[in-house]
N, C-alpha and C positions, 0 to 999 in steps of 0.2 A: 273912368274905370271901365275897361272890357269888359263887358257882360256874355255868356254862352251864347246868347241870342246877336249877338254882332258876329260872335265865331261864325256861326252857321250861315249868315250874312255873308260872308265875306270868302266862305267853302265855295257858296252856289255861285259867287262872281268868279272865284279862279278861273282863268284860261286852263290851269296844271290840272283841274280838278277830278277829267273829266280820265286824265292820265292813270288813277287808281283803280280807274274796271281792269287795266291790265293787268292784275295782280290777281293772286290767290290768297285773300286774306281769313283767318279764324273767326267765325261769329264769337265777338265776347270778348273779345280780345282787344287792348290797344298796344301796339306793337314801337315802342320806339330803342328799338337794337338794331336798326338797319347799320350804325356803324361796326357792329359785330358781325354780322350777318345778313344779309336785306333778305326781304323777302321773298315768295314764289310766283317768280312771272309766270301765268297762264300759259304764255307760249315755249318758254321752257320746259314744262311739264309734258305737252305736248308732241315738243320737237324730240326729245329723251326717249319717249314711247313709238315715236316712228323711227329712230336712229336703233332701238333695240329689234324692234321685231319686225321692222319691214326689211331696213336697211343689215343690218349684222344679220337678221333672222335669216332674209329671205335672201338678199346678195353676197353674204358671207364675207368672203376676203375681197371680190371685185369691186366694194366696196371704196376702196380709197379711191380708184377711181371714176367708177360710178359717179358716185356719191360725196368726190370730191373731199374724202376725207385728211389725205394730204397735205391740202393748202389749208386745212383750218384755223392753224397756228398763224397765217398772217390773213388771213379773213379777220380775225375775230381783234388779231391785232389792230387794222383798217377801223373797225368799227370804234375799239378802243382811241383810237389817233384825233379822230374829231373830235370828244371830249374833252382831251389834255392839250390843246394846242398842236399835235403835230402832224406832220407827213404820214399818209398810208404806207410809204418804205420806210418808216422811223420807227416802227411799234411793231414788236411781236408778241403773242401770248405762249407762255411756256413757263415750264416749272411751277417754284415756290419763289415769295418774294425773299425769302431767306439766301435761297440758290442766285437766284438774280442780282442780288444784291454784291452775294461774293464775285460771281461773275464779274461783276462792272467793276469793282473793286480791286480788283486781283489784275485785270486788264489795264485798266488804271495806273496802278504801279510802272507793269512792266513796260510801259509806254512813256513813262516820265522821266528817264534819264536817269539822272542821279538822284531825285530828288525821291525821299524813302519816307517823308511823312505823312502818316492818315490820318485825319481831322475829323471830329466829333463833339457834340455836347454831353454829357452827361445827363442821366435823367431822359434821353429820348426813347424810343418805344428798344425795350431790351434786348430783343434778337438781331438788332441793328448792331449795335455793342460786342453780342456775342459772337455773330460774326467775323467781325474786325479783328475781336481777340484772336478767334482762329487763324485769320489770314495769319496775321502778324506770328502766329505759335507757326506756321509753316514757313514762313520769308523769314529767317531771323534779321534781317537787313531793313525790313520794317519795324517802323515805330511810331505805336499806335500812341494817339494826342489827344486826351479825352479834356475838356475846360469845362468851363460853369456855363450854366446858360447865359446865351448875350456874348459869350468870350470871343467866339471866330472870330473876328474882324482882329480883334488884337493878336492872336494865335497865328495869324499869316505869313510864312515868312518862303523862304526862298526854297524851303526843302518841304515844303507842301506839295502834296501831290494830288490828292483826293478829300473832297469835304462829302462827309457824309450828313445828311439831316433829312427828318421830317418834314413835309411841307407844313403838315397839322399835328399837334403832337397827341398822342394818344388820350393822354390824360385829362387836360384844361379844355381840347380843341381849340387852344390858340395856334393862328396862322402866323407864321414865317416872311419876310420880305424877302421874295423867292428873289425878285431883279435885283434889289437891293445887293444881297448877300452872293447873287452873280456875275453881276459886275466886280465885287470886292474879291471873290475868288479867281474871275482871269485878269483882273489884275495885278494879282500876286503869282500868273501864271500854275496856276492848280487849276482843278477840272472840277464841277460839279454834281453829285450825284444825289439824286432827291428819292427819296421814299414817298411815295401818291397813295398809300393805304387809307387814310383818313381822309384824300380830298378827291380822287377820283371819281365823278358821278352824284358830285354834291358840290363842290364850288365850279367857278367856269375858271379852270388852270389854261396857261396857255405856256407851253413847255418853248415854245419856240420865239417868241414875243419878249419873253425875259430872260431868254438868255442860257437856258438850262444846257449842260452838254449830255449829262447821265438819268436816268429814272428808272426806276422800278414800280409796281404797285401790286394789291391783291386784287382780283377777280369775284369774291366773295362777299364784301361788303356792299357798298352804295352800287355796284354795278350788279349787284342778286345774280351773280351764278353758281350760286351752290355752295354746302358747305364743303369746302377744299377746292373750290375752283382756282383753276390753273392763272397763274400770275400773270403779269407782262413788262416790256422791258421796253426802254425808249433809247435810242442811241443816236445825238443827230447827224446829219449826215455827214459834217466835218470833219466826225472823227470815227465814221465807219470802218473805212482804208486800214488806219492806220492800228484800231484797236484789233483783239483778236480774244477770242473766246478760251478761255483756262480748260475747260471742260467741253474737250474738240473729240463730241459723238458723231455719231455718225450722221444725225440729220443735220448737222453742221456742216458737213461737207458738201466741195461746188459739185459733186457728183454722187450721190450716197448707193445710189443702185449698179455703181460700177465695180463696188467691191473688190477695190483696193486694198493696198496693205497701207501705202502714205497717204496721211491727212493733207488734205489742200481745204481751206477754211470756202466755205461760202462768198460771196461777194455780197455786199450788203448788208440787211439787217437778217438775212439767211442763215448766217453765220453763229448765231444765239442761237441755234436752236441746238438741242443733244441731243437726246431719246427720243424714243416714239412716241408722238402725240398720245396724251391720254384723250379720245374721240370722244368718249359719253360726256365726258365731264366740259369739253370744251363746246359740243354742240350744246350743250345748256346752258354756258355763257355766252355762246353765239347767239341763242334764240332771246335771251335775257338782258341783250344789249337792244334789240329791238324794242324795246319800253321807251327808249329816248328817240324814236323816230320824231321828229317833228317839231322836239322840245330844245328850246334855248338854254344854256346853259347856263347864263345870267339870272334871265328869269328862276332857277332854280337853287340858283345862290338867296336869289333876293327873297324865295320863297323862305328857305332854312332858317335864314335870318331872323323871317318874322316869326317862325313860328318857335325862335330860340328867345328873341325877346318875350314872347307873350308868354312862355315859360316862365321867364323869371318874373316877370310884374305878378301873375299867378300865384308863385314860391311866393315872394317876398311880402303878396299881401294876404294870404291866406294859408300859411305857415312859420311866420312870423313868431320870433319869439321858441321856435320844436326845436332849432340846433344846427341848422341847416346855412349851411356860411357859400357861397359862391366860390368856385373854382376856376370858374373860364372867364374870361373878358365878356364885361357888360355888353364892348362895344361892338355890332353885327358884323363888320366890316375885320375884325381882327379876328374873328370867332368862325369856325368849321361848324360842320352840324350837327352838331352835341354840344351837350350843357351839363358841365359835370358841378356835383354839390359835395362837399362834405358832411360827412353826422357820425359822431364818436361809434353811434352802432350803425355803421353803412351797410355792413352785410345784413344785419337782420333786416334792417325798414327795408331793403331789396328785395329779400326774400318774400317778406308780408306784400308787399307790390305787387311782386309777380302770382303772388295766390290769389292775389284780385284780379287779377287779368291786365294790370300795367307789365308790360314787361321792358326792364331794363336790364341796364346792368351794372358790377362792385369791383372797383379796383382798389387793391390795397395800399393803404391799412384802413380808408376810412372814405374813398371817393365811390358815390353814385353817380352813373352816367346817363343820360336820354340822350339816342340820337335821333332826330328830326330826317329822317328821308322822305325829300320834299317828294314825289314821284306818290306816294301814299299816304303819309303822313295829313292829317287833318288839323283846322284849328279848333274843330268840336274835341276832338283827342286829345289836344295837349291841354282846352279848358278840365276834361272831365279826369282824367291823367292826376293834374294835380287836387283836385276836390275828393280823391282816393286817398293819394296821401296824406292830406290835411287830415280827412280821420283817424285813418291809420294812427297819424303821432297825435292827433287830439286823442285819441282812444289808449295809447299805446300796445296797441296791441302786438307789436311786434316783439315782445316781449314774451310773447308764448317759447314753448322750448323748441317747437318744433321748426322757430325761424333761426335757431342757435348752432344748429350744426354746417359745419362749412362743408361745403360741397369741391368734389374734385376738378369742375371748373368752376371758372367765377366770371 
């Protein structure tokens, strides 16, 4: 059995370990919501404070060029590209992964011919769903195809156009057979398009290796830039040409400072882009991507892993018997970096956690989640993590009233 004293053993050998001074972490705190939110890289903080008052303060609007504010959107995308597998012209950062999503989706369509069906599991993270519905309430010639989990592969047919899924799903953090399930989809000649909010900057994706055509992800979670950081979007090259942006703004276009009246689309991954860069928000996923200088991406799956196993061995021996039933796959290798539990009162013991300084998070009607963000994450954290909750339900004290009221996020 793991004792705390092996944790701390086994911290001071990480190679990853030494990776956590880059961060700004709370004294008192043990933090595992990096899949919600990751934490505050030092040099984000930083780069944000000179991007306001040196650069906006002092150079004002000369500024985009200066300062290069401009090309942000495919800087940060570049930086983005090596963690997911692809090309520095594959990846841009831009928008919301909501926006993105339709984007790719809606382009999707208009590029498949005849074929008018969009493909989805049910149960995946909901604004993927609710998107689709949109599209399809705008295309009435779309028809949205929602199955059981597991179903795509039977779902396949000739009037497929677009599969939508998570790579990690929200809830269990079970992973996806990304090559598997892309191969099956250009074989039924449809196009894949993957949502990377759950695996971006925690497993090693490789978007180009298996085969993906489509991606999206958020900026805000495992990759810590902020809350509401600017999403990004992967298009591989194949099908750059040929696809075309729904929502053809003006930084989308091959000439945007010529001000025109006719759209001509960018060439490349240029072409995704709409609006004005949001600048503050993207220099602080620019500076926040610099945490993974140096680090392998493997190495940081492999770290997740363990520190999602040594969670459960943890739960399962030293809360045993409180109510607390596994939700994600035992097994590392099929598991993202979260570990989500069940318990009839999930919100409250969440609540009582986070007044101890565990902070996670509740998804309804009854999942508790930890994410493991290997980058800061420790194994003395996830030992002492779970010896909070052990009292908590040995005590029950989450039963006081003041863990009873739901809050307007969860």
């Amino acid at each position: 059995m793991t004792t705390r004293q092996d944790c701390l053993d086994r911290d001071a050998a990480d190679p990853l370990g030494a990776v956590r001074d880059r961060f700004s972490l709370p004294q008192g705190v043990i933090y595992l919501d990096g899949n919600s939110l990751g934490a505050l890289p030092v040099a984000a903080r930083d780069a944000v404070q000179d991007a306001v008052e040196r650069q906006w303060g002092g150079d004002l609007i000369a500024s985009w060029n200066k300062h290069g504010w401009i090309g942000l959107p495919q800087k940060v995308g570049g930086k983005i590209a090596r963690l997911i597998g692809a090309e520095a012209d594959e990846v841009v950062a831009a928008d919301s992964v909501s926006v993105n999503l339709f984007k790719l989706a809606a382009a999707a369509v208009s590029a498949q011919g005849g074929r008018r069906v969009v493909l989805t599991e049910g149960g995946d993270f909901p604004t993927d769903l609710y998107i689709l519905q949109g599209l399809a309430g705008m295309m009435p010639e779309v028809e949205l195809r929602v199955v059981a989990p597991g179903g795509i592969g039977a779902a396949l047919d000739e009037r497929v156009t677009v599969v939508l899924l998570s790579h990690v799903h929200y809830r269990s953090g079970a992973v996806r057979d990304m090559a598997g399930l892309n191969a099956a989809i250009r074989a039924a000649g449809a196009l894949s398009l993957w949502d990377l909010s759950h695996s971006a900057g925690v497993l090693d994706v490789d978007l180009n290796r298996d085969g993906a055509d489509l991606a999206a992800g958020c900026g805000y979670k495992y990759l810590n830039g902020g809350p509401g950081a600017p999403a990004f979007l992967f298009v591989a090259r194949r099908h750059q040409a040929a696809l075309r942006n729904p929502l053809s703004g003006w930084m989308g276009h091959a000439r945007p400072f010529d001000f025109i009246d006719d759209y001509t689309p960018a060439p490349g991954i240029d072409r995704w882009l709409c609006g004005t860069p949001p600048i503050l928000s993207l220099t602080a996923l620019s500076a926040a991507l610099d945490a993974f200088d140096g680090v392998d991406m493997k190495a940081v799956r492999a770290r997740a892993g363990a520190l999602g196993d040594l969670f459960i061995e943890r739960v399962e021996a030293r809360c045993a018997g409180k109510g607390l039933v596994l939700a994600s796959p035992r097994d590392a290798t099929v598991r993202g970096g979260q570990v989500a539990f069940t318990h009839p009162q999930g919100w409250a013991v969440m609540q009582n956690l986070i007044a101890r300084g565990v902070i996670g998070d509740f998804r309804a009607p009854d999942v508790i989640r930890f994410g493991f963000a290997p980058l800061y994450v420790r194994r003395a954290d996830v030992w002492d993590s779970v010896e909070v909750m052990g009292e908590i339900l040995d005590s029950e004290s989450w039963r006081e009233a003041r863990f009873q009221t739901l809050a307007a996020v969860t």
